[in-house]
C-alpha positions in Angstrom: -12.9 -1.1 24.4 -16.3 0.2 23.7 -17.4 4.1 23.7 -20.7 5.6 23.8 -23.4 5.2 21.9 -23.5 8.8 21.1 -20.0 9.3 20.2 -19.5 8.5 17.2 -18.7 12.2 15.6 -16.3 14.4 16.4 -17.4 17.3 18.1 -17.6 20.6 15.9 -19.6 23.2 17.1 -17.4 23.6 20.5 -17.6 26.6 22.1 -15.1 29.3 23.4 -13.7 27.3 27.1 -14.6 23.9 25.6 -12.2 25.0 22.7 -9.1 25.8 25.1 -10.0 22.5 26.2 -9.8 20.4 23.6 -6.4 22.5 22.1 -5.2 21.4 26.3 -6.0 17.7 25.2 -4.7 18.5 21.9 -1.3 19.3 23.7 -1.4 16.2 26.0 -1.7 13.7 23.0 1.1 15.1 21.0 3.3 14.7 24.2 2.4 11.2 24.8 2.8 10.8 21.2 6.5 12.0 21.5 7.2 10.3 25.1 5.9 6.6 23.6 7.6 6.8 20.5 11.0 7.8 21.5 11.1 6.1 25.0 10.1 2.4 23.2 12.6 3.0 20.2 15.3 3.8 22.9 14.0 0.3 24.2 14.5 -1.4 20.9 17.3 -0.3 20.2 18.8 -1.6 23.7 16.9 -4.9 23.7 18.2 -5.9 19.8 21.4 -4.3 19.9 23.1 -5.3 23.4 24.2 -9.1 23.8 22.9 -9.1 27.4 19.3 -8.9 26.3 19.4 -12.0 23.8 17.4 -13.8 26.3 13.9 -15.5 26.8 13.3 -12.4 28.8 15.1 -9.8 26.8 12.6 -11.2 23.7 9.6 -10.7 25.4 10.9 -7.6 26.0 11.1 -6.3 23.2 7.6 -7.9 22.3 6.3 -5.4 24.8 8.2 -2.5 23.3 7.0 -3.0 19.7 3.5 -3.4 21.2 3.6 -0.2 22.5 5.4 1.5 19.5 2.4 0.8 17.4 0.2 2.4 19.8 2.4 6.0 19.2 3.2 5.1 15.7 -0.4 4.4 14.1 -3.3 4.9 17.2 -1.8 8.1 19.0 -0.8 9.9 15.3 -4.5 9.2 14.2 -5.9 10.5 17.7 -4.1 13.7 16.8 -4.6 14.2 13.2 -8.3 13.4 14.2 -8.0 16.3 16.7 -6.7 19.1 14.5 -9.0 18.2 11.9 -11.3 19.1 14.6 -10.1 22.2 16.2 -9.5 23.5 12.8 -12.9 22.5 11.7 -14.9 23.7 15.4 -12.9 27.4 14.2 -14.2 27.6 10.9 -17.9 26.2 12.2 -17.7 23.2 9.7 -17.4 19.3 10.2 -14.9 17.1 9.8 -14.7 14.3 7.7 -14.7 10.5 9.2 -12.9 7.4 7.7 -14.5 4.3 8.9 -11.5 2.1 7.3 -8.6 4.2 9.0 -10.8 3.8 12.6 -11.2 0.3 11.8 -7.7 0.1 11.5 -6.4 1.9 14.1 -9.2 0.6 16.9 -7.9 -3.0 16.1 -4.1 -2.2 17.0 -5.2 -0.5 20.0 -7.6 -3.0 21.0 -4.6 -5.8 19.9 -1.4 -4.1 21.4 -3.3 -3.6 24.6 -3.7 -7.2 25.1 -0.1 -7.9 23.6 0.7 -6.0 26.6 -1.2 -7.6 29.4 -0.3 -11.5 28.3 3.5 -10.6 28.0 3.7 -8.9 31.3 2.0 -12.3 31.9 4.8 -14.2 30.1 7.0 -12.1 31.8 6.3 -13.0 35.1 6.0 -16.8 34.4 9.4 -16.6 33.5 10.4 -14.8 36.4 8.6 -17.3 38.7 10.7 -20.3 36.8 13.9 -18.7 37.3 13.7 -17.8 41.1 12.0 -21.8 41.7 13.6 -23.6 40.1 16.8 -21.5 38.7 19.0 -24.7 37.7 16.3 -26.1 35.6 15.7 -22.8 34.5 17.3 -22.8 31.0 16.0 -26.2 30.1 12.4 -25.0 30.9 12.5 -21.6 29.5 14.2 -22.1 26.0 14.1 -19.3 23.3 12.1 -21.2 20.7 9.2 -21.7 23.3 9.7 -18.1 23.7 9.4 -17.3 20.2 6.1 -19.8 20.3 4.5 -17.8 23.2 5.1 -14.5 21.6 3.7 -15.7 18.0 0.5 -17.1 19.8 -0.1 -13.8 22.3 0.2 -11.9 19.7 -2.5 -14.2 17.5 -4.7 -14.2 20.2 -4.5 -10.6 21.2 -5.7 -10.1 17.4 -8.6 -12.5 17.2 -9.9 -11.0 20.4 -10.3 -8.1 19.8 -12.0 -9.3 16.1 -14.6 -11.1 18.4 -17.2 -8.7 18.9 -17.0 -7.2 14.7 -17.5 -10.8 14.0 -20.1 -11.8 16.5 -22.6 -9.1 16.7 -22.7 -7.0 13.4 -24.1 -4.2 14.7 -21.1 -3.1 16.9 -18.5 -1.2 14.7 -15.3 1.1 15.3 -16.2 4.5 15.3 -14.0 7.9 16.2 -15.3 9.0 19.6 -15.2 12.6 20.5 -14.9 12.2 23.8 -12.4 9.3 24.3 -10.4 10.9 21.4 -10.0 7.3 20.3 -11.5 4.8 17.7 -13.9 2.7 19.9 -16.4 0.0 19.6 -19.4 1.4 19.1 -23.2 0.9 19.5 -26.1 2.1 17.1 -27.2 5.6 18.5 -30.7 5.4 19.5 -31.5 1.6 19.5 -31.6 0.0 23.0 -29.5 -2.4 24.7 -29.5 -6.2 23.0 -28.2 -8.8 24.9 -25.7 -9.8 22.4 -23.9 -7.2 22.9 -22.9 -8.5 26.3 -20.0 -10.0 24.6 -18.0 -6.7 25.9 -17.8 -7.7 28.8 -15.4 -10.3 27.7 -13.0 -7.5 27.9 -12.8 -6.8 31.8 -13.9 -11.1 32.7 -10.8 -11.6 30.8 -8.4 -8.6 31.9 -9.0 -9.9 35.4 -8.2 -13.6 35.2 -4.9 -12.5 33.5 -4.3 -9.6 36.0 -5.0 -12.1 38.7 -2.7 -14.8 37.1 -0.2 -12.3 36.9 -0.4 -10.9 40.2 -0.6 -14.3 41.9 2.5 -15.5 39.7 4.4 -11.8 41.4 3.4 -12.9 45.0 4.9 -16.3 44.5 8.3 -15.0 43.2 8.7 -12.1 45.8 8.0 -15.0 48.9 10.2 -16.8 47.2 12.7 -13.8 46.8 11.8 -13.1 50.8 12.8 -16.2 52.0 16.6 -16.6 50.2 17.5 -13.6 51.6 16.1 -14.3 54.8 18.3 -17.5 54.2 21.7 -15.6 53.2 21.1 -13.2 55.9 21.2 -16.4 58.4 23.4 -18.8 56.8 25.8 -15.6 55.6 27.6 -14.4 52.0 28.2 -18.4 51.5 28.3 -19.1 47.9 25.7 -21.6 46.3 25.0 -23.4 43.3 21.3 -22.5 43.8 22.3 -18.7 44.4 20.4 -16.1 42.7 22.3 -13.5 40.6 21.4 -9.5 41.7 19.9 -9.7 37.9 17.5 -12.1 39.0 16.0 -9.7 41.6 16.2 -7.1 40.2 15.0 -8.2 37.1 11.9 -9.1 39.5 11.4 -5.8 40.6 10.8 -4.6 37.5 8.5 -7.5 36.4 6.7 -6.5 39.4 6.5 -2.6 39.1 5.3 -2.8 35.5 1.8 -5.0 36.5 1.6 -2.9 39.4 1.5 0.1 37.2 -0.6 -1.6 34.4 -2.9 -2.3 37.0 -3.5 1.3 38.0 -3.7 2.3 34.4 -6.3 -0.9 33.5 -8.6 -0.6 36.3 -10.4 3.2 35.1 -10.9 1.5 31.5 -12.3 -1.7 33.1 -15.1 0.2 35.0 -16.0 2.1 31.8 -16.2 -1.0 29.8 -18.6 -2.2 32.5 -20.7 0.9 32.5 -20.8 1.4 28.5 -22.7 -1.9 28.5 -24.7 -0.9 31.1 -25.9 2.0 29.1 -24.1 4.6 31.0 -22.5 7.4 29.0 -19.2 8.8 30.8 -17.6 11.7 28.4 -15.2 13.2 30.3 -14.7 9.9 32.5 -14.2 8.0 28.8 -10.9 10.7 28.1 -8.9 10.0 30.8 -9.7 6.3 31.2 -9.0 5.8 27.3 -5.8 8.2 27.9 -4.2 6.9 30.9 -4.1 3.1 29.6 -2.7 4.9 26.2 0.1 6.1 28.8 0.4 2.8 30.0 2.8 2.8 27.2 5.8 5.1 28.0 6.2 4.1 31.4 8.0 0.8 30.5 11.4 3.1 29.4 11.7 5.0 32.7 10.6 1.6 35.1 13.8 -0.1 32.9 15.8 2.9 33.3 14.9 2.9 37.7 15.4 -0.7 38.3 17.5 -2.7 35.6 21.4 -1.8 35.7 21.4 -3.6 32.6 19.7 -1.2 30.7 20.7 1.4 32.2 24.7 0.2 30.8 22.5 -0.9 27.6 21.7 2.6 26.9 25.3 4.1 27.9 27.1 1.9 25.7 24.9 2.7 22.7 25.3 6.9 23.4 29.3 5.6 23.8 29.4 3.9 20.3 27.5 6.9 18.8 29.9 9.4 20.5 32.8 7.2 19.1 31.4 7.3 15.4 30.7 11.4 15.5 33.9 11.4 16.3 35.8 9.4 14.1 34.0 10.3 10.8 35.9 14.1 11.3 39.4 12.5 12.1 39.3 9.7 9.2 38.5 12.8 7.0 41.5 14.8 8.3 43.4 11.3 7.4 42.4 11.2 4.1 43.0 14.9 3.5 46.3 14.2 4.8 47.5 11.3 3.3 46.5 12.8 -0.3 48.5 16.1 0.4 51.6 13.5 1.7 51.2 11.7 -1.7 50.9 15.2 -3.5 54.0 16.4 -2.2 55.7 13.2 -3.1 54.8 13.4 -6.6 55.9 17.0 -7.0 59.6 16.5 -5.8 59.7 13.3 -8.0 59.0 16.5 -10.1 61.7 18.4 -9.4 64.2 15.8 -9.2 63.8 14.8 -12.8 63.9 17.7 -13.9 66.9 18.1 -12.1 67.9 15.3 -13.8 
């Protein structure tokens, strides 16, 4: 994800209403920051600790959600301490301070967990595909140690490519942009347009053969979805080894409602991409492009929580065991306070009695 050439400083000399705007940004990142970070832990903690999500699917699951907990552990955190260091810095009419290594850092993840995200929504409808097709050779096709393999080498490749351009074409670095609010790839100010640096559009060339892939691999599931129940409406509730479970479709649905969403988040950031190499310089465009794929990220908790019963129970029966545990810790105290008072009183009438005695 490139930014502009200019944009490689943060922008300290803001005046009065650009001020209010940047503390409204300000406000907006910190909320995402919050939303993404709680809404993919709760996803964690459903997809590791519930047995029904011990599955090829409920793995690349969980893939997904730790992709997107990096983004609002390490890239969104940054953003924001970037931003205060700002405000606080425009205020007192200084400049901020830039670490290259901390940019380089962060711009990587985003770059990485980004793509993480795109080629398991990919892997995710593969598997989808596989088990409406072909749903008795299902579990001989889609094992958990090819699973495992998948998720190793997307998350490989997600890395390298976005190390392609730093390694190809030294002149393109990370730098904090002040307009995206992001670490971005960045061109030299002032030096025209090379053609090496063409090698960002491998970014958008290769978002769309994967949003294709993926969007061709959702049409072929729901037609296949479309015609069994077209089929169980005619032939009626008759039951079938080759029946699909309500998991199955449902499971489907959500597949299908998290591209279309990443989509609609992908598609401002593609166009920017496009015109950053074209020499175009977007500011306010670059914001909410950057900041609605960033976004992207906490949506995946409430699509689960709309369309997968499973998670939905997932998430009940973990607020169940914690209610159970805040409530026992009190009564086994009580317990203990009363089984050492009963063994008290027994020792003092052994007391009594032998003095008795």
């Amino acid at each position: 994800m490139c930014g502009n050439r200019s944009g490689g400083t943060p922008n300290s000399t803001a005046r009065p209403p650009e001020f209010a705007g940047e503390v409204v940004k300000l406000a907006l990142m910190v909320f995402l920051l919050v939303a993404i970070t709680l809404g993919n832990l709760l996803s964690l903690l459903v997809f590791l600790c519930v047995k029904k999500f011990r599955t090829s699917q409920g793995y690349l699951k969980t893939s997904l959600a730790l992709a997107d907990l990096a983004v609002g552990l390490i890239v969104v955190p940054y953003s924001v301490y970037r931003e205060v260091e700002g405000v606080a810095s425009a205020a007192k009419q200084e400049t901020a301070p830039s670490d290259p290594l901390a940019c380089l850092v962060t711009g990587l993840i985003f770059v990485s967990c980004t793509y993480v995200s795109m080629t398991t929504i990919f892997l995710l409808s593969l598997e989808r595909c596989i088990a409406v097709l072909h749903p008795l050779q299902r579990k001989r096709i889609i094992t958990k140690r090819r699973t495992w393999w998948l998720i190793l080498v997307s998350w490989a490749l997600s890395f390298s490519l976005a190390a392609i351009p730093l390694l190809l074409v030294p002149d393109i670095t990370f730098q904090y942009n002040s307009c995206s609010k992001l670490c971005n790839y960045a061109f030299p100010p002032g030096k025209p347009l090379e053609p090496s640096w063409n090698v960002m559009l491998l970014y958008p060339v290769t978002d769309f053969f994967l949003l294709s892939g993926t969007f061709a691999l959702n049409a072929i599931t729901f037609a296949a979805l479309h015609r069994y129940c077209k089929m169980r409406r005619n032939v009626g509730e008759q039951p079938s080894v080759t029946q699909l479970s309500f998991s199955d479709i449902t499971a489907a649905k959500t597949i299908g409602t998290l591209t279309l969403i990443f989509l609609v988040s992908f598609i401002p950031i593609s166009v920017f991409v496009v015109g950053s190499v074209a020499g175009y310089q977007w500011c306010q465009f670059s914001f909410y492009a950057f900041w609605i794929l960033t976004a992207n990220s906490c949506w995946n908790v409430a699509i689960y929580s709309v369309w997968d019963p499973n998670f939905r129970q997932g998430v009940q029966g973990l607020l169940n065991k914690w209610a159970l545990t805040t409530h026992r810790q009190p009564s086994s105290c009580s317990l203990e306070t009363h089984s050492s008072a009963t063994a008290s009183m027994g020792t003092f009438k052994e007391m009594l009695c032998t003095e008795r005695i």
